[in-house]
N, CA, C and O of each residue as an XYZ file, in Angstrom:
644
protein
N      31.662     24.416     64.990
C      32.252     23.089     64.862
C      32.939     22.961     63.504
O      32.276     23.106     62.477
N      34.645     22.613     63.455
C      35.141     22.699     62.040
C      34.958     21.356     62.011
O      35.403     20.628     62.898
N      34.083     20.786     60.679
C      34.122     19.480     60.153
C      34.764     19.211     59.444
O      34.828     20.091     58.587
N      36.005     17.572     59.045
C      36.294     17.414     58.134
C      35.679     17.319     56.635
O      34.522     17.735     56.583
N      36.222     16.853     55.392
C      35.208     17.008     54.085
C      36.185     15.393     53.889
O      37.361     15.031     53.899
N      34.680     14.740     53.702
C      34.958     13.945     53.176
C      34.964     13.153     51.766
O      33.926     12.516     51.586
N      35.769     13.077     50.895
C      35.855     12.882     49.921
C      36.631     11.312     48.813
O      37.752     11.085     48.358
N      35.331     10.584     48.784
C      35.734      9.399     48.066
C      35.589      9.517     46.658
O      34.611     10.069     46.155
N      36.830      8.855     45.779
C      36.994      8.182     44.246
C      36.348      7.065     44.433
O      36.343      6.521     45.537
N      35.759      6.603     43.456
C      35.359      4.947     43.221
C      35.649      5.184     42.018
O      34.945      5.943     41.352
N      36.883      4.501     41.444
C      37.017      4.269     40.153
C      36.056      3.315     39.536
O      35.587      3.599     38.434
N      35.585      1.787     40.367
C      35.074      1.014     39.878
C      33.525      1.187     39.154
O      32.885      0.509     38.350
N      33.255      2.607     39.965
C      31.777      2.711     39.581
C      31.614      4.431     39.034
O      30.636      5.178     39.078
N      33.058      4.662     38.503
C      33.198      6.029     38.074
C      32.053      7.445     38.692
O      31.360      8.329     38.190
N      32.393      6.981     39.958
C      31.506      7.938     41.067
C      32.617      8.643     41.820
O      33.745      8.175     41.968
N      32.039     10.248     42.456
C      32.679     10.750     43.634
C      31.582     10.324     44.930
O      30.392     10.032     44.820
N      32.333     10.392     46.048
C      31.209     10.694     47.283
C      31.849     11.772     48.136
O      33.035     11.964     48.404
N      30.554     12.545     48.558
C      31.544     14.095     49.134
C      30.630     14.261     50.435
O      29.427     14.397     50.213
N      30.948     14.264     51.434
C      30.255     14.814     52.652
C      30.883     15.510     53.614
O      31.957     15.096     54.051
N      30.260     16.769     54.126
C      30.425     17.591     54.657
C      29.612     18.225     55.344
O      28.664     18.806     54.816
N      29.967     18.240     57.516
C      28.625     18.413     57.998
C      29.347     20.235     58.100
O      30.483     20.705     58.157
N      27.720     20.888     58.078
C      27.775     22.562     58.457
C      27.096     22.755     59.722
O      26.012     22.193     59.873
N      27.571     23.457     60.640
C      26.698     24.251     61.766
C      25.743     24.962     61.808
O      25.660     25.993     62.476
N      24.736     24.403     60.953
C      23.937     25.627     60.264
C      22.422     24.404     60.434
O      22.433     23.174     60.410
N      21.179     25.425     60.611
C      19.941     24.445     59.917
C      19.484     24.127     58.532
O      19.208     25.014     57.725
N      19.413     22.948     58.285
C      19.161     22.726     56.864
C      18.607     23.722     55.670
O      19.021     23.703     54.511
N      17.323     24.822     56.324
C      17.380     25.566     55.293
C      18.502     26.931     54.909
O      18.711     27.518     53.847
N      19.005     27.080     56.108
C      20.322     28.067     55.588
C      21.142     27.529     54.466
O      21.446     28.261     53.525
N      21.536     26.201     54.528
C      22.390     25.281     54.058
C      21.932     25.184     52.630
O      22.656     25.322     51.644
N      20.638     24.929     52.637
C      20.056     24.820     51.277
C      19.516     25.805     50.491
O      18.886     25.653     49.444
N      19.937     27.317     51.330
C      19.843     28.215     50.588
C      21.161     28.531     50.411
O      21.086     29.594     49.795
N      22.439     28.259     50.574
C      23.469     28.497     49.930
C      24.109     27.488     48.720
O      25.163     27.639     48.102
N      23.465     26.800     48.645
C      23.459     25.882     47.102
C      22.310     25.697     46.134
O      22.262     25.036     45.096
N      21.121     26.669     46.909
C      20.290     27.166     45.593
C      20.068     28.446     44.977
O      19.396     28.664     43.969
N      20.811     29.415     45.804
C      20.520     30.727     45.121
C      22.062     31.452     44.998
O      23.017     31.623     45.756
N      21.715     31.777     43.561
C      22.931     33.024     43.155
C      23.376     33.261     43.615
O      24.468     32.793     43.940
N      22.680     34.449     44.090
C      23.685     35.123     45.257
C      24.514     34.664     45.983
O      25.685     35.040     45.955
N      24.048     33.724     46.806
C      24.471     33.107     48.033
C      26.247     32.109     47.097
O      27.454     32.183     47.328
N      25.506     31.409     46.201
C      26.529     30.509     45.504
C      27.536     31.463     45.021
O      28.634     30.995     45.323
N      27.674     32.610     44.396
C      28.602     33.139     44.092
C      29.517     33.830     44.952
O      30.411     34.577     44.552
N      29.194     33.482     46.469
C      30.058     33.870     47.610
C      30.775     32.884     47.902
O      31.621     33.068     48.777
N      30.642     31.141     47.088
C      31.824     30.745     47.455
C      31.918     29.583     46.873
O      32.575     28.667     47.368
N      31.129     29.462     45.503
C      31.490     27.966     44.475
C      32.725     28.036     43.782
O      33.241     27.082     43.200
N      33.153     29.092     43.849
C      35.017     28.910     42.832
C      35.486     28.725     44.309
O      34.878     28.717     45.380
N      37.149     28.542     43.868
C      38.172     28.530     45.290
C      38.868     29.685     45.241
O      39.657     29.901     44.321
N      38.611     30.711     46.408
C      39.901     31.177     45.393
C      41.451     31.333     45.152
O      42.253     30.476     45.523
N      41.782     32.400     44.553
C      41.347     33.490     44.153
C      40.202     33.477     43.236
O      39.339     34.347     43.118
N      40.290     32.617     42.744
C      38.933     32.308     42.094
C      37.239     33.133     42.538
O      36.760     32.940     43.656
N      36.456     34.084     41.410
C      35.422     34.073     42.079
C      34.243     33.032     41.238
O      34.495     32.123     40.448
N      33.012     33.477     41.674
C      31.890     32.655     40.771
C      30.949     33.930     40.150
O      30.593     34.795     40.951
N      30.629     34.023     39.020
C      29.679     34.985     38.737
C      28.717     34.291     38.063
O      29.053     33.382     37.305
N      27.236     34.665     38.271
C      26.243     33.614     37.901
C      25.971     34.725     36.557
O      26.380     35.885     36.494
N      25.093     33.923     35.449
C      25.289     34.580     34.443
C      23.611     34.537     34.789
O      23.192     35.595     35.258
N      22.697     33.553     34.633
C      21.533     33.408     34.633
C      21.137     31.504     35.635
O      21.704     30.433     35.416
N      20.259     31.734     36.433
C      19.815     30.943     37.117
C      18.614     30.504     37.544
O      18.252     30.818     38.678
N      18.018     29.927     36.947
C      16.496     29.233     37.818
C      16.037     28.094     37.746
O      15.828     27.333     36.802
N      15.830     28.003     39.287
C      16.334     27.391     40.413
C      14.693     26.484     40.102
O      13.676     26.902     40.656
N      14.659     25.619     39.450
C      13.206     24.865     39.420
C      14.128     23.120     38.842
O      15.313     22.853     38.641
N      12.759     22.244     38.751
C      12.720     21.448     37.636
C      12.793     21.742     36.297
O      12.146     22.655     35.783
N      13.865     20.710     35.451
C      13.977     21.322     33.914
C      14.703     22.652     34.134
O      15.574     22.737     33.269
N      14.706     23.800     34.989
C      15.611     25.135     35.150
C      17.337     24.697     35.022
O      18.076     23.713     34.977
N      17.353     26.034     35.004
C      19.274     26.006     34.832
C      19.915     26.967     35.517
O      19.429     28.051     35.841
N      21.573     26.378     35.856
C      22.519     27.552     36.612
C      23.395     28.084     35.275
O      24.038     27.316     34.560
N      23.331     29.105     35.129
C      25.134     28.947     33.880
C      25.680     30.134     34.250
O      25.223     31.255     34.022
N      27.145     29.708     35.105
C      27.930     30.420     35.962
C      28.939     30.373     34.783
O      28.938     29.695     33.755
N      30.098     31.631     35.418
C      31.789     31.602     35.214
C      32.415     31.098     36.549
O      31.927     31.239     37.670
N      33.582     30.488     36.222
C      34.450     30.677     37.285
C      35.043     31.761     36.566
O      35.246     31.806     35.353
N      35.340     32.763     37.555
C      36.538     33.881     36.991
C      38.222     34.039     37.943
O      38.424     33.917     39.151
N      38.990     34.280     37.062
C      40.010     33.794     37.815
C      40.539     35.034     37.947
O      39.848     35.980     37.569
N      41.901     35.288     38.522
C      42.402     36.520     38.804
C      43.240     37.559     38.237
O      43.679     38.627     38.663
N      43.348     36.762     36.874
C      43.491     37.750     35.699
C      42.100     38.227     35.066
O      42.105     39.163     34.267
N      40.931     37.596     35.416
C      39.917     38.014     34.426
C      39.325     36.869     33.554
O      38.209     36.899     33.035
N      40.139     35.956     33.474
C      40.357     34.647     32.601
C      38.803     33.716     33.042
O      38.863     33.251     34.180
N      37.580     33.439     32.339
C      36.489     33.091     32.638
C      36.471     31.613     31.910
O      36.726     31.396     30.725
N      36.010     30.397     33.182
C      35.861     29.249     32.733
C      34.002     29.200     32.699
O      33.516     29.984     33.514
N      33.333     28.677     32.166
C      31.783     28.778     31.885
C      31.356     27.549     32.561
O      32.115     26.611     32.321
N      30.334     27.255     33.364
C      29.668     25.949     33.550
C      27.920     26.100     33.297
O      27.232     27.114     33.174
N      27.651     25.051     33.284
C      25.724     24.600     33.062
C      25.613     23.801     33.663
O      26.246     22.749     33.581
N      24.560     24.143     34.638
C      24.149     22.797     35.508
C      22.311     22.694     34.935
O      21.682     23.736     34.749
N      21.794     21.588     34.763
C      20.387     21.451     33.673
C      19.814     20.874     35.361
O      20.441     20.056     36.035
N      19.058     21.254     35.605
C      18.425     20.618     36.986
C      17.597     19.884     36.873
O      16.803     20.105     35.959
N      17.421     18.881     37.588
C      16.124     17.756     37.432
C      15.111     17.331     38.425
O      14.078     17.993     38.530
N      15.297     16.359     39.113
C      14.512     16.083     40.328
C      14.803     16.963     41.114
O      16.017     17.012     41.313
N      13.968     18.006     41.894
C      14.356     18.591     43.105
C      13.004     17.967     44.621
O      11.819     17.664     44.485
N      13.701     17.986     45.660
C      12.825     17.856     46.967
C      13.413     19.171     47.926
O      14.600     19.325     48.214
N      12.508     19.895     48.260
C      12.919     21.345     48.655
C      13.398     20.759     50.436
O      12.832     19.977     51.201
N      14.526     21.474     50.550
C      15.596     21.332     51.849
C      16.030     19.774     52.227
O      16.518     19.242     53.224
N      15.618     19.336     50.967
C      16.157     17.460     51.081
C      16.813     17.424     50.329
O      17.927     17.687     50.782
N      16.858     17.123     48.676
C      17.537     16.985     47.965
C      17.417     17.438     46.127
O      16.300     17.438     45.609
N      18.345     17.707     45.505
C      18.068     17.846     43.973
C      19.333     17.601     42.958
O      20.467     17.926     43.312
N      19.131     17.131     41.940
C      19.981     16.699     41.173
C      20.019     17.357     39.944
O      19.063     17.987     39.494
N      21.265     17.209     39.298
C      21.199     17.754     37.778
C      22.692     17.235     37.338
O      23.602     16.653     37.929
N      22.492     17.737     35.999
C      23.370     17.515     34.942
C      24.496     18.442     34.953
O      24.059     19.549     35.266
N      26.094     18.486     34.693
C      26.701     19.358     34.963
C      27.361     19.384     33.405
O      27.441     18.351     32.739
N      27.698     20.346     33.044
C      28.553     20.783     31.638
C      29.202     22.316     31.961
O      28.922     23.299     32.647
N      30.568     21.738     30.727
C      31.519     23.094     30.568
C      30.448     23.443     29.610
O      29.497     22.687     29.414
N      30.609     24.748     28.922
C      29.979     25.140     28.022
C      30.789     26.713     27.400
O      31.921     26.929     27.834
N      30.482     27.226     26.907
C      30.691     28.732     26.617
C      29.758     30.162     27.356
O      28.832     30.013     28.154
N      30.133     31.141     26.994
C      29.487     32.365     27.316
C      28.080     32.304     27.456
O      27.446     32.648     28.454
N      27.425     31.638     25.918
C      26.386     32.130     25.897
C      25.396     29.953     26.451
O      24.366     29.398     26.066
N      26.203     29.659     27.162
C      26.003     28.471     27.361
C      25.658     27.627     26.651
O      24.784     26.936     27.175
N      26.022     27.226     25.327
C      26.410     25.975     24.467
C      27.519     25.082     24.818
O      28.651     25.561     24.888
N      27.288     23.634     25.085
C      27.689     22.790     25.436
C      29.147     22.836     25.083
O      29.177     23.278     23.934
N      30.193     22.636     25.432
C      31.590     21.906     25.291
C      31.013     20.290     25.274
O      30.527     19.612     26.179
N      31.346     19.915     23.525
C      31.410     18.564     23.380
C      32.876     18.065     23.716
O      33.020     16.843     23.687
N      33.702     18.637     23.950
C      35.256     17.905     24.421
C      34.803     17.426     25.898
O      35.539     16.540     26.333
N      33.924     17.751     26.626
C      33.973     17.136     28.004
C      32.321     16.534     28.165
O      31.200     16.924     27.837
N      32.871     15.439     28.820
C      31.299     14.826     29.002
C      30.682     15.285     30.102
O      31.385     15.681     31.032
N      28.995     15.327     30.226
C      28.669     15.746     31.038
C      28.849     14.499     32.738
O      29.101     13.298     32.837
N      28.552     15.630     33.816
C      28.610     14.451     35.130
C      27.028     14.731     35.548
O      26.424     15.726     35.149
N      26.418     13.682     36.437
C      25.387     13.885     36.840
C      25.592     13.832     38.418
O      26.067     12.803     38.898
N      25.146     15.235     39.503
C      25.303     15.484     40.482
C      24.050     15.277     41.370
O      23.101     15.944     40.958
N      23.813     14.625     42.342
C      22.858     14.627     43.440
C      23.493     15.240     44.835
O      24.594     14.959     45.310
N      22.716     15.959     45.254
C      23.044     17.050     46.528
C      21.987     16.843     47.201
O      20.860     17.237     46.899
N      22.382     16.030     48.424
C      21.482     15.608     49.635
C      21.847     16.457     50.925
O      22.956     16.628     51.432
N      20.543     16.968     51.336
C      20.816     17.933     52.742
C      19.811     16.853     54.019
O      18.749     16.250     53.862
N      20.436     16.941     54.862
C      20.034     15.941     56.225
C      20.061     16.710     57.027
O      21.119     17.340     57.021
N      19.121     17.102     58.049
C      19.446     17.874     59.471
C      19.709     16.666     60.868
O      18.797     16.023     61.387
N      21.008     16.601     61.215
C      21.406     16.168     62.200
C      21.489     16.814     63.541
O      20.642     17.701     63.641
N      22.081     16.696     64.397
C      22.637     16.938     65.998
C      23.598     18.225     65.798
O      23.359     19.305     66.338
N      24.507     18.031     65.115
C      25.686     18.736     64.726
C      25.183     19.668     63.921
O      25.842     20.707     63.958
N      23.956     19.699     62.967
C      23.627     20.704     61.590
C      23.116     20.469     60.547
O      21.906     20.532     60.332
N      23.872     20.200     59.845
C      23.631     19.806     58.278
C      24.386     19.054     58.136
O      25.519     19.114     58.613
N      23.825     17.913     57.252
C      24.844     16.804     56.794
C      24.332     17.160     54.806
O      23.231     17.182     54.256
N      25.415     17.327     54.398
C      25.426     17.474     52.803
C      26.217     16.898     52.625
O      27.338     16.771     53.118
N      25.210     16.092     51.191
C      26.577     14.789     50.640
C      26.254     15.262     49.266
O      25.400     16.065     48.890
N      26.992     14.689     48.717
C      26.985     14.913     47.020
C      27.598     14.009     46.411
O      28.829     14.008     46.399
N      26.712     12.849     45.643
C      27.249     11.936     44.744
C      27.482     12.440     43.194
O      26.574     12.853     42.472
N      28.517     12.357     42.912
C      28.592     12.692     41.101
C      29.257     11.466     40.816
O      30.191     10.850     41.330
N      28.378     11.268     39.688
C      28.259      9.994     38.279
C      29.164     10.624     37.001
O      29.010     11.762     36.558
N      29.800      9.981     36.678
C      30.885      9.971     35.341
C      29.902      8.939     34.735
O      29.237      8.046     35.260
N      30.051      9.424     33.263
C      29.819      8.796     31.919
C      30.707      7.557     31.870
O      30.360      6.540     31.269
N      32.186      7.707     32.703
C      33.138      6.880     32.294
C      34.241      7.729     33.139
O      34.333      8.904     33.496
N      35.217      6.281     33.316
C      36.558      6.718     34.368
C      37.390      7.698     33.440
O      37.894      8.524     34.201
N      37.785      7.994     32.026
C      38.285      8.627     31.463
C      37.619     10.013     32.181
O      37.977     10.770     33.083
N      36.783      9.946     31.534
C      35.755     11.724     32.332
C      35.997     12.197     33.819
O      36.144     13.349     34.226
N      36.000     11.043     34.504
C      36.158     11.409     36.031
C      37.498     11.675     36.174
O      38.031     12.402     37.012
N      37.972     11.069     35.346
C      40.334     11.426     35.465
C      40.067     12.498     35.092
O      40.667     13.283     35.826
N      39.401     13.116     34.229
C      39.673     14.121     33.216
C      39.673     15.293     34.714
O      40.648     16.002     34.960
N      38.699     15.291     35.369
C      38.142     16.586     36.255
C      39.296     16.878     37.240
O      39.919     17.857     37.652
N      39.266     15.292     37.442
C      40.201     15.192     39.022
C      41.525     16.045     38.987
O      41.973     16.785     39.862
N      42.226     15.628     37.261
C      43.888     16.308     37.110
C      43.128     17.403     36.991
O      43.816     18.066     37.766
N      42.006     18.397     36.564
C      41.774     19.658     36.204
C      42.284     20.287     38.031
O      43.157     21.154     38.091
N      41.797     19.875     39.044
C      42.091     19.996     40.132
C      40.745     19.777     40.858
O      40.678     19.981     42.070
N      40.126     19.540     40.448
C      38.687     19.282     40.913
C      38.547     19.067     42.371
O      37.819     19.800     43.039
N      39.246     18.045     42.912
C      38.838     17.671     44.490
C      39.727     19.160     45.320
O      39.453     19.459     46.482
N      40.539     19.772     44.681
C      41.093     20.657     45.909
C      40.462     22.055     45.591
O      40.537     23.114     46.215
N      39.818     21.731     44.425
C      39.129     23.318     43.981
C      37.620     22.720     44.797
O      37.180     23.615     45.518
N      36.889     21.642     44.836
C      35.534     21.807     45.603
C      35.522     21.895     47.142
O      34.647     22.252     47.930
N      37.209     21.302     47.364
C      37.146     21.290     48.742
C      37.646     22.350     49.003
O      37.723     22.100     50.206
N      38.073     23.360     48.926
C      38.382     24.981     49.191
C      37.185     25.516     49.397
O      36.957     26.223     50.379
N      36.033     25.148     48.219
C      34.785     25.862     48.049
C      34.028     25.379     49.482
O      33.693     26.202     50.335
N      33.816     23.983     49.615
C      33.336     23.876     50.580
C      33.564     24.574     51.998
O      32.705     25.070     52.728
N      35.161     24.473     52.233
C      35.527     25.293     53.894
C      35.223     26.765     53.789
O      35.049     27.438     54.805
N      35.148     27.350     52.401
C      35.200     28.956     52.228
C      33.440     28.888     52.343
O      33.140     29.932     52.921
N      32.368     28.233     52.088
C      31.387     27.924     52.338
C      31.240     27.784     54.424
O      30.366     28.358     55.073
N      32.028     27.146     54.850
C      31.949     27.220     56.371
C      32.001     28.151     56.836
O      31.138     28.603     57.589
N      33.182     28.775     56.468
C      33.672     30.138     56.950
C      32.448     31.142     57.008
O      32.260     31.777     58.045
N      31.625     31.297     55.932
C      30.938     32.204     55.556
C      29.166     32.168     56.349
O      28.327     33.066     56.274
N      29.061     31.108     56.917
C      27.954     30.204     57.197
C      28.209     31.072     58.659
O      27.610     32.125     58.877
N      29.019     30.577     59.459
C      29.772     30.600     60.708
C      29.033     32.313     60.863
O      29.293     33.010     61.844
């Protein structure tokens, strides 16, 4: 079943809302947005790949990936994890950072919640992300943000399938 991705701005409350159902049972689903491996088969867009540098996958734990691009050219992220509910839901903190994962103070951090639902159809995954402020959320969006997560997501279907 190809699902659309649905994807709302709320400027007013400097939020995204992202949902996207998969053909898959919830724990397949939620093992491709908690483990390495699995995530580095399809969190960049590409040509874009993802290479995880170090990851664990707990409360208080951390992701700190590259995007790598197709010259070689490496963008760094940190995700700081917080509340998790195993094949329901978990949240964390997202930051650019460097190599050895020290924060980029030029960009503020976003705070991400990733909800998995088993429906009729599969999986229902939504994902709310919180901006500090509408400046921050402009900031991502011109980076290309909604057509780089929504690539990730269908290249995520594809791979599921």
């Amino acid at each position: 079943m190809e699902s659309n991705i649905v994807f709302n701005k709320d400027f007013d409350s400097d939020s995204v809302y992202v949902m996207k159902i998969y053909d898959a049972d919830v724990s397949k689903v939620w093992d491709y947005f908690t483990k390495s491996e699995l995530l580095d088969q399809w969190w960049a867009p590409e040509p874009w790949k993802c290479e995880t540098v170090k990851q664990d996958f707990k409360e208080g734990g951390a992701w700190h990936y590259a995007m790598v691009g197709p010259e070689g050219e490496k963008m760094y992220a940190l995700v700081q994890y917080g509340e998790m509910t195993e094949h329901r839901s978990f949240d964390g903190l997202d930051y650019f950072c460097d190599e050895k994962g020290n924060i980029n103070k030029d960009f503020e951090s976003s705070k991400w919640l990733f909800g998995f639902t088993g429906i009729e159809e599969g999986t229902k995954v939504t994902v709310n992300i919180h901006f500090p402020s509408q400046e921050a959320m402009k900031k991502l969006l011109e980076m290309g943000f909604e057509e780089g997560f929504k690539m990730g997501l269908t290249q995520l279907e594809g791979i599921i399938k």
